[in-house]
C-alpha positions in Angstrom: 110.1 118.9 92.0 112.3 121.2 89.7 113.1 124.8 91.6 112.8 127.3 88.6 114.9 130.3 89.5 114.0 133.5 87.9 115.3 136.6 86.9 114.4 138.7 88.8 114.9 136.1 92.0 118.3 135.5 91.0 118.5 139.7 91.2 117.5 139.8 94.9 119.9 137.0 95.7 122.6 138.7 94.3 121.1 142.0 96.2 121.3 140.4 99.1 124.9 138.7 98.7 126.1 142.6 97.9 124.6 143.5 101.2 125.6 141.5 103.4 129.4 141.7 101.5 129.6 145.3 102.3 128.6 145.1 106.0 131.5 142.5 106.4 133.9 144.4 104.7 132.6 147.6 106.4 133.0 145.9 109.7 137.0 144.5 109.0 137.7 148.4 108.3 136.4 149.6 111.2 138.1 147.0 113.3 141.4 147.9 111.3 141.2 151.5 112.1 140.8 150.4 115.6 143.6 148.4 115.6 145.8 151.3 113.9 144.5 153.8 116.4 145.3 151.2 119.7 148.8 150.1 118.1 149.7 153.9 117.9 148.5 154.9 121.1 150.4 151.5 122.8 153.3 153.0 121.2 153.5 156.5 122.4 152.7 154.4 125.7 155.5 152.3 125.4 157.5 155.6 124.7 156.5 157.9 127.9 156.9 154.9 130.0 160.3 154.3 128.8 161.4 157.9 128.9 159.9 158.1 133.0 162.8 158.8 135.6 164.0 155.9 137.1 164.1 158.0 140.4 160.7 157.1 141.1 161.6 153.1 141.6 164.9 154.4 144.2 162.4 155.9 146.6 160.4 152.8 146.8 160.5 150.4 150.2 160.5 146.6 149.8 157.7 145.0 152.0 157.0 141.7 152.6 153.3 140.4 151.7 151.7 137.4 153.7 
């Protein structure tokens, strides 16, 4: 048995190969603008963490657990 392909088959393979392309590469942008958006706010994290007053640590009282 020979499989004749068509025109117009080979049209809505192509079709559905374009979909399913652009829903991949519309998902890797939305994760990479996710992954901007997180790396920018652990930064400013990293930033107001650093610039906190050691102060806070002086007042603290050791206690032993167990």
């Amino acid at each position: 048995m020979i499989l004749a392909i068509t025109n117009a088959e080979a049209k809505y393979v192509a079709a559905a190969y374009g979909a399913v392309f652009l829903v991949v590469l519309l998902y890797v942008v939305i994760i990479a603008l996710k992954l901007e958006r997180l790396e920018r706010e652990l930064g400013e994290l990293t930033e107001r963490a650093a610039a906190r007053p050691v102060s806070e640590s002086e007042h603290r009282q050791e206690v032993p657990v167990g």
